[in-house]
C-alpha positions as CSV (number, residue, x, y, z in Angstrom):
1,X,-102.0,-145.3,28.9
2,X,-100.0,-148.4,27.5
3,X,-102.9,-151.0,28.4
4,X,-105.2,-148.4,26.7
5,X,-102.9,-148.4,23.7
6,X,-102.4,-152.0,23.7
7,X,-106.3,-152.5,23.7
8,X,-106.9,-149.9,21.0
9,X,-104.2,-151.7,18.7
10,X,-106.0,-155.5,19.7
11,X,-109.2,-154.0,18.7
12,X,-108.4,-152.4,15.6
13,X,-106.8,-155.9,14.6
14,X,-109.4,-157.8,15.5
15,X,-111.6,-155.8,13.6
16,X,-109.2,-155.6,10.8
17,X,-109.0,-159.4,11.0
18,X,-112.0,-160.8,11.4
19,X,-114.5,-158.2,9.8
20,X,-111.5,-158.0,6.7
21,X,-111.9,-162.0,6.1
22,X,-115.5,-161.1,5.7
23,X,-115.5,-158.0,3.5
24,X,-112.4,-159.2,1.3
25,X,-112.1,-162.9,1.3
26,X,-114.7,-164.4,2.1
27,X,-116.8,-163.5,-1.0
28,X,-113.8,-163.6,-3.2
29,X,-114.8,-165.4,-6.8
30,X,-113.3,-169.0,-6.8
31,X,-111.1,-168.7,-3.7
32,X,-113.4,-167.3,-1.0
33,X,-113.0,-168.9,2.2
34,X,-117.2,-168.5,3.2
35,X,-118.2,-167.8,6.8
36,X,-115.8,-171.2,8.2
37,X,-112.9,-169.1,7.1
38,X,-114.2,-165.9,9.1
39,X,-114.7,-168.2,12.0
40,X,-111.3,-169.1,12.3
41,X,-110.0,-165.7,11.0
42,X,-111.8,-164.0,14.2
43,X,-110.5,-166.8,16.5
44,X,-106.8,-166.4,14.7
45,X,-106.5,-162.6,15.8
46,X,-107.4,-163.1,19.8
47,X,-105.1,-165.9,19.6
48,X,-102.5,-163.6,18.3
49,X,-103.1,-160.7,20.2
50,X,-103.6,-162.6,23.5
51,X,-100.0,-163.6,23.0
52,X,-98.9,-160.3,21.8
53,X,-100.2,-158.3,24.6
54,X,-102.1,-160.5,26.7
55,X,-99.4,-159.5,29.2
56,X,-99.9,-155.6,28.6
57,X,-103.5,-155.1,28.9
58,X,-104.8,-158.4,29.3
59,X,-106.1,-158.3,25.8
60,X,-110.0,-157.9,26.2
61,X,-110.5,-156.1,22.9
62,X,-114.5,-156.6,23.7
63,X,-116.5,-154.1,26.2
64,X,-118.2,-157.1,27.2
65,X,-115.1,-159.3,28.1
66,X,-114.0,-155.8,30.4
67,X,-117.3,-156.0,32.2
68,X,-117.7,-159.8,32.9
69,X,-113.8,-159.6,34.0
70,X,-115.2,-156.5,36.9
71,X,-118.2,-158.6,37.6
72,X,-116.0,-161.6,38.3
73,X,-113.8,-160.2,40.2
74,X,-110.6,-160.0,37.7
75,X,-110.2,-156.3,37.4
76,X,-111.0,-153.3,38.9
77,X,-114.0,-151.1,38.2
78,X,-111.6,-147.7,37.9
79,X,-110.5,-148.8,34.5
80,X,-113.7,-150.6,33.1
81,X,-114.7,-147.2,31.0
82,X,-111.0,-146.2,30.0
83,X,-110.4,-150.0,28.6
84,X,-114.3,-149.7,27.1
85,X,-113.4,-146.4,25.4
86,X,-110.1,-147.8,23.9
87,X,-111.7,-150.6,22.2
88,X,-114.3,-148.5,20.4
89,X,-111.6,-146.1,19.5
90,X,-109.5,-149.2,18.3
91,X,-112.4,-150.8,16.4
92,X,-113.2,-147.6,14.6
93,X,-109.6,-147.3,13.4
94,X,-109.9,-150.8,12.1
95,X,-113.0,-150.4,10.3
96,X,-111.7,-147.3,8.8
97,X,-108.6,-148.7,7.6
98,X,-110.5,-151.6,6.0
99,X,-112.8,-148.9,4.5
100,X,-110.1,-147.4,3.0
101,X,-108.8,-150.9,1.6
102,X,-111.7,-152.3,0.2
103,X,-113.0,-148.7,-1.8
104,X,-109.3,-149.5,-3.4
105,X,-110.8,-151.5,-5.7
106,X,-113.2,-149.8,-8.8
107,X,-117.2,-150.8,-8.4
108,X,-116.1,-152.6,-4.9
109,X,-119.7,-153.8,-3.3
110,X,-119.3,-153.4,0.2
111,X,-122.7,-154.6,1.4
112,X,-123.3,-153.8,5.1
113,X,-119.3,-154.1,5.9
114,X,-119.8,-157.5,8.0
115,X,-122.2,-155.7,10.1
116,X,-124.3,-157.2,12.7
117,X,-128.2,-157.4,12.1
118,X,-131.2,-159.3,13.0
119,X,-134.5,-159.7,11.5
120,X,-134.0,-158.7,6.8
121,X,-130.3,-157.7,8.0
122,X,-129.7,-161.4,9.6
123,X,-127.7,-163.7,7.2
124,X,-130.3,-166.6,7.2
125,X,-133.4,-164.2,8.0
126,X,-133.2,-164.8,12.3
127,X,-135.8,-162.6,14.3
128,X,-134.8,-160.1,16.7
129,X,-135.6,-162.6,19.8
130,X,-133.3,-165.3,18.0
131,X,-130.5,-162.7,17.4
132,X,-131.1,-161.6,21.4
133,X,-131.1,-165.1,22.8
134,X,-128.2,-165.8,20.9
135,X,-125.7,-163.1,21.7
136,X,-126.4,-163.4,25.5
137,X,-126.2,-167.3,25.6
138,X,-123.1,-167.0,22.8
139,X,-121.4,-164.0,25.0
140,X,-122.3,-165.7,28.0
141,X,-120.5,-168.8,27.1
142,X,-117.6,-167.2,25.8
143,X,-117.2,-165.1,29.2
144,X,-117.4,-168.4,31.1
145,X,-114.2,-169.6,28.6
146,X,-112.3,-166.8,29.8
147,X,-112.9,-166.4,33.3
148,X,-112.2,-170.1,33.5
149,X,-109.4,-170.2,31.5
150,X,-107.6,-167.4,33.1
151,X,-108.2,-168.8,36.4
152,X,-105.0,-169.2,38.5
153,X,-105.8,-172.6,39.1
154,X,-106.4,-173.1,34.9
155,X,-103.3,-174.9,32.8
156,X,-100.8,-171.7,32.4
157,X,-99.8,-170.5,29.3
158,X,-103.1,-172.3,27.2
159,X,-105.4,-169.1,27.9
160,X,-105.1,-167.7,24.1
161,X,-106.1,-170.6,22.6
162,X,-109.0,-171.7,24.2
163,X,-109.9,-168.1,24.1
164,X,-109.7,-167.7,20.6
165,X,-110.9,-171.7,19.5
166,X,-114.1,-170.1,21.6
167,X,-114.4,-167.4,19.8
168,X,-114.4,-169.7,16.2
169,X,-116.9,-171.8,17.6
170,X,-119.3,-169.2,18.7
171,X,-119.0,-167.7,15.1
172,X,-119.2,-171.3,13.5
173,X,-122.9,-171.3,15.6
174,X,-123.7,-167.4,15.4
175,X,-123.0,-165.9,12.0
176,X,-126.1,-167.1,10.2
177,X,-128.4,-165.8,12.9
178,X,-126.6,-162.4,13.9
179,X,-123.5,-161.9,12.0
180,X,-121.4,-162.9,15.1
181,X,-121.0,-159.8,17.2
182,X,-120.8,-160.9,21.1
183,X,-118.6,-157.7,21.1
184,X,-120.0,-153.8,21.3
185,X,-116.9,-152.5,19.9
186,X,-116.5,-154.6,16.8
187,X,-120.3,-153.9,16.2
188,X,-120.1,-150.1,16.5
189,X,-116.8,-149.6,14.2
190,X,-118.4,-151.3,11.1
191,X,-122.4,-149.7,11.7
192,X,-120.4,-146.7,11.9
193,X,-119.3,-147.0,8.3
194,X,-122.6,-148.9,7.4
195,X,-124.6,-146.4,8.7
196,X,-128.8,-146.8,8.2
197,X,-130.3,-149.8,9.6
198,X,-126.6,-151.1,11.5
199,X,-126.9,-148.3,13.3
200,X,-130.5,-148.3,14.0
201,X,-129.9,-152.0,14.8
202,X,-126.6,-151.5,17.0
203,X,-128.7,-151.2,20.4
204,X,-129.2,-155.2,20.3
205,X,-125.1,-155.7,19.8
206,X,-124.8,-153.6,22.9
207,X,-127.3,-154.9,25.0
208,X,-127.2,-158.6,24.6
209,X,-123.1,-159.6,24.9
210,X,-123.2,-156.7,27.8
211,X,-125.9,-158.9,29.6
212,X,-124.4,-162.0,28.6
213,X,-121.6,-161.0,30.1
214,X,-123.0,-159.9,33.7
215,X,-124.5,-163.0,33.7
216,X,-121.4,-165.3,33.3
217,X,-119.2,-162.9,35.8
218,X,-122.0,-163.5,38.4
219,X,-122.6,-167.3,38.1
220,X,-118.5,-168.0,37.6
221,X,-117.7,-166.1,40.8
222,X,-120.0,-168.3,42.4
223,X,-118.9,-171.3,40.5
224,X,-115.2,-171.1,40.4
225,X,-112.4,-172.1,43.5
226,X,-110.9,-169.0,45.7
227,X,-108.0,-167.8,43.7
């Protein structure tokens, strides 16, 4: 129950975090800090939490990372849909507490709530096969980081941040096209609150960082040294 906990508090950070930067700073008159400050606000809060309870849970805070963890062989297959569960729970909590922030304001325009789209819902106008190719090749990559990085044979005590520099590059290459999801949870809690075409959208943000991240689990397993 404390690893569940731990991942439903990452989660709802990371949402809080990263999707916050979006919906309140980065459009901010004068001072906004555009889609480079998201980047780095999204790497920032797996940085933080990876030191904060990297050591509880693990810190996946991403259904996909859980998965490519089981396919690879870090963690066991009995706690895949507890730790899956958590993060959605913990993602919804986030979004709704930046919800509740951002309507704080009188006239607030919330657009989509940094949801994820493709097609008249992608940033810079990406089709659905650009969106798809990129959230398995960005989720793909960024499983490869952390299976490699959390090897035992990896540098100890450097996991977090190459984890979370990963995670600002991907959304340095990836927000134009999609929005940046490579992560179900952080998808689902702001179509939740979007609603319309986020949810009617959200199948691609499931499917494409889930199979990104069976693919990396598979080919690092085969890649990497015995533990």
């Amino acid at each position: 129950m404390k690893k569940l906990i731990a991942e439903g508090i990452g989660t709802s950070w990371l949402v809080l975090g990263g999707c916050g930067s979006a919906v309140l700073a980065a459009s901010f008159p004068s001072l906004g800090i555009g889609f480079v400050g998201v980047a780095i606000a999204f790497g920032l809060t797996v940085v933080t939490m990876a030191y904060a309870i990297g050591h509880i849970s693990g810190c996946h805070l991403n259904p996909a990372v859980t998965l490519g963890l089981w396919i690879g062989g870090h963690f066991p297959g009995k706690e895949v849909l507890p730790y899956i569960i958590a993060q959605v729970i913990g993602g919804i909590v986030g979004a709704a507490i930046l919800y509740v922030i951002a309507t704080g304001k009188p006239d607030v325009y919330l657009g989509a709530l940094a949801s994820n789209g493709y097609g008249a819902n992608s940033p810079g106008g990406y089709s659905m096969i650009a969106a798809l190719v990129t959230e398995i090749v960005m989720t793909f990559m960024f499983l490869m980081v952390i299976l490699g990085a959390t090897h035992s044979k990896a540098p100890k005590g450097f996991a977090g941040l190459a984890i979370g520099l990963a995670l600002t590059l991907i959304h340095l290459i990836s927000i134009p096209i999609t929005n940046t999801s490579v992560n179900p949870a952080r998808s689902t809690s702001q179509a939740v609150f979007a609603g319309g075409w986020a949810i009617d959208q959200l199948w691609l943000f499931w499917v494409a960082p889930l199979a990104g991240a069976l693919l990396a689990g598979i080919i690092y397993k085969w890649l990497s040294p015995s533990e």
